[in-house]
MITIKOL-324952 format. One record per atom (N, C-alpha, C, O): x, y, z. Coordinates in steps of 0.001 Angstrom, whole numbers, padded with zeros to 6 digits, always signed. Layout:
BEGIN
XYZ/...
This chain:
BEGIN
+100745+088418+084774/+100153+088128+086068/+099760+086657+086102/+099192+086131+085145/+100154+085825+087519/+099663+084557+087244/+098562+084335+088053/+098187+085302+088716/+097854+083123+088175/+096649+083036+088853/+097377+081698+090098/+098032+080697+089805/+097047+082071+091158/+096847+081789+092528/+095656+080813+092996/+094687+081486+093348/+095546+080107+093051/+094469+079494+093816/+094104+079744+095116/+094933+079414+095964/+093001+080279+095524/+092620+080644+096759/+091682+079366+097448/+090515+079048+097221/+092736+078754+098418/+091817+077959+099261/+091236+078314+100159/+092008+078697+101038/+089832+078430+100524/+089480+079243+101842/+088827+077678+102601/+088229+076777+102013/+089109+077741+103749/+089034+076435+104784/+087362+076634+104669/+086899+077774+104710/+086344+075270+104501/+084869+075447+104780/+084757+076145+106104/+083992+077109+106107/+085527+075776+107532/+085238+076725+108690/+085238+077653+108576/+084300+078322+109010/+086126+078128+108028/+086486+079844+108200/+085518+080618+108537/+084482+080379+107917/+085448+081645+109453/+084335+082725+109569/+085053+083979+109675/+086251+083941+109956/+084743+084567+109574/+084869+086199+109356/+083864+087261+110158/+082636+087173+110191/+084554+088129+110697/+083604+089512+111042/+083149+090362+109323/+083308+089854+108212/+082763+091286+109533/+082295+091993+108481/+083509+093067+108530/+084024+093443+107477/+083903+093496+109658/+085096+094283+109263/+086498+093507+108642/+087211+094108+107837/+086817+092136+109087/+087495+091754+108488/+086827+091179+107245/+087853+091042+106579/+086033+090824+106597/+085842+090978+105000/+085852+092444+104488/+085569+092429+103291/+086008+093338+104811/+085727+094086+104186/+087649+094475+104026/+088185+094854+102985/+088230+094282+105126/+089864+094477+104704/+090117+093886+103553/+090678+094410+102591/+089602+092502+103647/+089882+091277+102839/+089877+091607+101736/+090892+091772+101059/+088377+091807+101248/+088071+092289+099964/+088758+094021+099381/+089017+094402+098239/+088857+094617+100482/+089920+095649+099840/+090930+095437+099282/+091234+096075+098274/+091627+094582+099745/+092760+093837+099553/+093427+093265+098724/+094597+093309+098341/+091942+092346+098327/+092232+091561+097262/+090867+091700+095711/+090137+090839+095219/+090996+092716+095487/+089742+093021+094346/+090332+092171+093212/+090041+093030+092379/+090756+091476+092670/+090460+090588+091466/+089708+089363+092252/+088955+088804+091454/+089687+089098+092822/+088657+087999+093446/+087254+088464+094201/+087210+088834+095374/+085990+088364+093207/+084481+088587+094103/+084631+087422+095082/+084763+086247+094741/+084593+087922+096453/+084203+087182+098035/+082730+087842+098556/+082436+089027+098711/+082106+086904+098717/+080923+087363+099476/+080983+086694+101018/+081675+085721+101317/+080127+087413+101901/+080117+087202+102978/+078488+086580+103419/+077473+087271+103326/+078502+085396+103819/+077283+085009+103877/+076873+085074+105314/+077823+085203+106087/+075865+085024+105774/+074355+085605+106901/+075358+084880+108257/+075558+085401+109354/+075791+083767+107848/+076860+083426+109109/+077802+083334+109344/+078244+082611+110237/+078339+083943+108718/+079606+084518+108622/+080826+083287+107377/+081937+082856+107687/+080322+083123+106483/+081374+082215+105821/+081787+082473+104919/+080880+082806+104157/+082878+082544+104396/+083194+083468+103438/+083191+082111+102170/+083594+080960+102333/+082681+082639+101105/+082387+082535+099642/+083545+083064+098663/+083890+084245+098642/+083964+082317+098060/+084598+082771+096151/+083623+082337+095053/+082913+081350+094862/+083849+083339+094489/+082794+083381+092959/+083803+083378+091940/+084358+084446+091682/+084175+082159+091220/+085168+082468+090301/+084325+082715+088947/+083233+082204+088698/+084977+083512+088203/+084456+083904+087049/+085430+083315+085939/+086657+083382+086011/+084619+082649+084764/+085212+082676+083789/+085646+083645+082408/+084773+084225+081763/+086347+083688+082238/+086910+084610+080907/+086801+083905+079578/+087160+082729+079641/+086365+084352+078287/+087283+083946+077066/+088059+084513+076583/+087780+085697+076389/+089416+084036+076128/+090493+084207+075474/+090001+084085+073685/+090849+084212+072802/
């Protein structure tokens, strides 16, 4: 599996139903949805 970079535009806004497709969608990536609607990536690191 390779890794993708997810650019999300600073505008971007979102409904809550569309994050919630989103994040169905795409579960190897935590997205949070913040109070005004902007969507967030939380990248996590791993060790190998």
């Amino acid at each position: 599996m390779s890794n993708v970079p997810l650019n999300i535009p600073p505008n971007l806004k979102v409904t809550q139903e569309q994050f919630a497709l989103l994040a169905a969608a795409i579960r190897d990536v935590q997205l949070e949805l913040t109070a005004t609607g902007k969507l967030r990536e939380h990248l996590q690191s791993f060790n190998i």
